[in-house]
N, C-alpha and C positions, 0 to 999 in steps of 0.2 A: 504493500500500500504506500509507503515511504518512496520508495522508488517511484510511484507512479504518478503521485503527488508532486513530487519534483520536476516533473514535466512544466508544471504552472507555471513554472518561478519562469521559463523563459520567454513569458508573454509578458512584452512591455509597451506602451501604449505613448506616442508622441503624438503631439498636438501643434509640433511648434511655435511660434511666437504670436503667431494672428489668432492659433487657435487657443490658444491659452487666455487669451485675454478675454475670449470670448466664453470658455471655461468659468475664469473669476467672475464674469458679469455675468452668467447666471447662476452662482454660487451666492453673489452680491442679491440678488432678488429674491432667489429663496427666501433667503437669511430675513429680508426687508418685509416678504411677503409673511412669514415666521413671526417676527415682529407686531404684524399690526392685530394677531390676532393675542398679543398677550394684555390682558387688562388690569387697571391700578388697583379692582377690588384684588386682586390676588392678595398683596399687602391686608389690606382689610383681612380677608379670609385666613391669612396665617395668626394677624396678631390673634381674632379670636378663637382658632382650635389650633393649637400651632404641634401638636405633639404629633398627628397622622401625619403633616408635611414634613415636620422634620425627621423621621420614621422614613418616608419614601426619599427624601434628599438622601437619605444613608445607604438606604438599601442603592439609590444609582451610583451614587460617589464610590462607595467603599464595598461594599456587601459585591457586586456583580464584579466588579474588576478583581475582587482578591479569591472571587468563586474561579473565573475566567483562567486566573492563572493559576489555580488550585488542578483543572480540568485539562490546562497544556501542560502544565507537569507530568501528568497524570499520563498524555496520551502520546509521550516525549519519541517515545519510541517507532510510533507510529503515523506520526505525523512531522511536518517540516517546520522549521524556523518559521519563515515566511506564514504558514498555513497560522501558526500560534500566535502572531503579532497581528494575524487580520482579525484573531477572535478577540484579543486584545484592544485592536482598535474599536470595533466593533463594541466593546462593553466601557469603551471610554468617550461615546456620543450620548448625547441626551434624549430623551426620548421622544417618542417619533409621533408627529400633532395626530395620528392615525390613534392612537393610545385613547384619545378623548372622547372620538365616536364609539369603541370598543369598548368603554367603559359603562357608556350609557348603554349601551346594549347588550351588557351583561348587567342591567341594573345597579353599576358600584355609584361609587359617590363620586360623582359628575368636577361637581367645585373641588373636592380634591386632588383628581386626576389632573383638571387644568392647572392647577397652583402648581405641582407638583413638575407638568409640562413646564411650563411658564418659569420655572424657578431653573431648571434644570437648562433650559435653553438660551437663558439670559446669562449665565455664568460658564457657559460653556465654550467663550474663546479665550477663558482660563483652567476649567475646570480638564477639558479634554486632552491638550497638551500636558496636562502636568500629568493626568492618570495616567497616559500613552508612557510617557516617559518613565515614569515610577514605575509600572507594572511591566516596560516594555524590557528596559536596562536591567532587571530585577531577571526574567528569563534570559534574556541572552547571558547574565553572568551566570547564572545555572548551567546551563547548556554547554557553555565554554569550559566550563570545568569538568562536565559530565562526559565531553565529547573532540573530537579536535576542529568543530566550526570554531572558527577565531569569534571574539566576543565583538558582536555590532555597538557601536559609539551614536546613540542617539541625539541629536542635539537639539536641546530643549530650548534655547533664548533664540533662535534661527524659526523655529517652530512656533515657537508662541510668537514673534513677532508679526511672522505672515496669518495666523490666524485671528491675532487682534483687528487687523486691519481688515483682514477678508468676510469676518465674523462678526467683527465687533462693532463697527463703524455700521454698519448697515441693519445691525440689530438696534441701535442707540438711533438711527436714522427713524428707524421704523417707530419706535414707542413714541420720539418727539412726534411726527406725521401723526400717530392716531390721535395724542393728545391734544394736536393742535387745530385737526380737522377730521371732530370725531363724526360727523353725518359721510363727508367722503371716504372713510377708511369704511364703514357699515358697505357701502356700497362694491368696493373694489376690493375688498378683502377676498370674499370666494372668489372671483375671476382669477384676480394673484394667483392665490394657490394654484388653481385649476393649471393655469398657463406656466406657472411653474412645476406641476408635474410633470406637465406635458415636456417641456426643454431638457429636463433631467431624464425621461424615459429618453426619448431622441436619441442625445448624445450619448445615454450608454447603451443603446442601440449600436450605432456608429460607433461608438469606441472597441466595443468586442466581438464587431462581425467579421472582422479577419481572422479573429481567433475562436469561432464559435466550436469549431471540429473540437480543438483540445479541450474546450468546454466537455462537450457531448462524452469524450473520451471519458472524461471522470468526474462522471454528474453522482455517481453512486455514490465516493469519496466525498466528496465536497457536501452531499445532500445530508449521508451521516453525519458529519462534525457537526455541521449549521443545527440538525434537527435536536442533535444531544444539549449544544451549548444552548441554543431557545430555548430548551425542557428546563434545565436546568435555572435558567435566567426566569422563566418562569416559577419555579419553585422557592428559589430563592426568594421573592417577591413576595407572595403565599404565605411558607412559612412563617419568614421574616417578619408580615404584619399580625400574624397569628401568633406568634410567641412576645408579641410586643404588648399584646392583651387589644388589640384594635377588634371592632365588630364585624361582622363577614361584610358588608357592604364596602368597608376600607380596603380590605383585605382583597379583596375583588380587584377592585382599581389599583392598589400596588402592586398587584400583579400583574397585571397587565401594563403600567409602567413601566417594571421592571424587566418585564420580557418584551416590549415594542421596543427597539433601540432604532432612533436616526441615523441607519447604516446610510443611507443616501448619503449625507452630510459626509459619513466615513472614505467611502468612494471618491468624491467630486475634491476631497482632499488627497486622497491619494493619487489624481490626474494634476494635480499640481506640481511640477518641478520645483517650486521655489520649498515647500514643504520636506515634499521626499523627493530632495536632491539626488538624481541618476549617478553623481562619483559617490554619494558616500553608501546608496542602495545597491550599485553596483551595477543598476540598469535592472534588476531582476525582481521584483516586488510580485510576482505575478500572482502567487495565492496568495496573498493579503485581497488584491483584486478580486479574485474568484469566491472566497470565505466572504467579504462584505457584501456583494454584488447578490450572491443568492441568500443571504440575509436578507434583505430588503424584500424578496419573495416571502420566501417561505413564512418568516414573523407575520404575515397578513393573513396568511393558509391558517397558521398555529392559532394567531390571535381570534378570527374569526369563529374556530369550531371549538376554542377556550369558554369566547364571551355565550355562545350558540348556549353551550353548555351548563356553566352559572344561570344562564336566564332560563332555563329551563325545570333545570335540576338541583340546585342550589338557591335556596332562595330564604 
């Protein structure tokens, strides 16, 4: 499986300079479109129940990335570098505005889930690099000493710069814009999204049609890990709210939190050169690629027949 997996690593995806920019700018829109859907009750909503939020902020921050890497230790053998830093990335994005609809439709508690979104997304062109980096540097020194891969040199102030500015600036664009003209945000919010889904399916359309075969080659590999670390990301959320003493309607929605992860965001960063530089990746990132990419699948599949579930049979 290791061997075959190793395959991935040699799809690499250039964009060039024209296309790059065109990359960030609708990275920038997401981020803007993300933005205008977070609202100032969120504040309100914390100061008055603040213990479920700050329960779901732990379970994203800390509880999935230290599962995450609990899971590629776990499956060191069997899986590649690259394959483990995608699941890694992956558990160091915030969670996915998809989380919110899914919530309500497993009955959880709606205001929570958005706070929880909201809170997570707004602190995430700090909170992502730093986990990437902490959980990232944390396995490769494992693995270097477990193996003779030379240890990967992450660099974290290169990283966080280009994702303040890519993340940040456009997140801080967006809350001023609703604040400022909240009848026009009400109106252009869903079209945003909409049009921002649509340019991010496209381009990774068009990013991995030259590489689809190697896809197809090891959809079975790739579908395993993503389905384990989702269960997992799942449970951890569940449990997590359950043992915190929260009510099943919290407990619903942090789970589903905790297992929707913003792998898009993960991706549309990894098509960034300026982020993950080709001399110090080595040009080879390809299952980091492959692990986010059907992330962003599969968590809609999982999430859907979750929420299906709760509302039916959980109640």
């Amino acid at each position: 499986m290791k061997e075959q997996l190793e395959t991935l690593n040699s799809v690499t995806i250039n964009f060039g300079e024209g296309g790059m920019m065109i990359v960030n700018i609708i990275l920038a829109f997401v981020m803007f479109g993300v933005a205008l859907n977070i609202k100032p009750r969120t504040i309100k909503d914390f100061l008055k129940k603040p213990k479920p939020i700050i329960i779901g902020i732990l379970l994203q921050w800390l509880a999935l990335p230290a599962i995450t890497f609990a899971i590629a230790l776990a499956l060191n053998r069997i899986i590649t570098p690259m394959i483990a830093l995608g699941m890694i990335l992956v558990a160091s994005c915030p969670g996915g505005n998809i989380s919110n609809f899914l919530s309500s439709l497993s009955k959880g508690n709606i205001i929570l889930s958005v706070s929880v979104t909201a809170i997570t997304t707004s602190f995430s062109p700090i909170i992502t690099p730093l986990n990437f980096f902490f959980w990232g540097s944390m396995y490769s020194h494992f693995i270097s000493i477990k193996s003779d891969i030379p240890m990967l040199i992450i660099p974290f102030f290169p990283m966080l710069e280009q994702i303040l500015l890519l993340l940040g600036l456009p997140i801080v664009l967006g809350l001023l814009f609703a604040h400022c003209f909240p009848s026009v945000t009400k109106k252009i919010t869903k079209p945003a999204q909409a049009l921002s889904v649509l340019l991010f399916v496209g381009m990774v359309i068009v990013s991995f049609a030259q590489n689809f075969q190697i896809f197809i080659d090891n959809i079975f590999y790739v579908f395993f890990i993503v389905m384990l670390h989702n269960a997992a990301a799942l449970a951890t959320g569940y449990y997590g709210a359950k043992l915190s003493g929260l009510p099943l309607n919290d407990a619903k929605s942090l789970t589903i939190e905790t297992g929707i992860q913003n792998s898009g965001l993960g991706l549309i960063l990894l098509f960034n050169n300026a982020i993950f530089p080709p001399e110090i990746w080595h040009g080879h990132y390809g299952g980091m690629l492959f692990i986010t990419a059907w992330w962003g699948i599969w968590h809609i599949i999982s999430g859907l027949c979750l929420s299906y579930y709760f509302r039916r049979k959980i109640s």
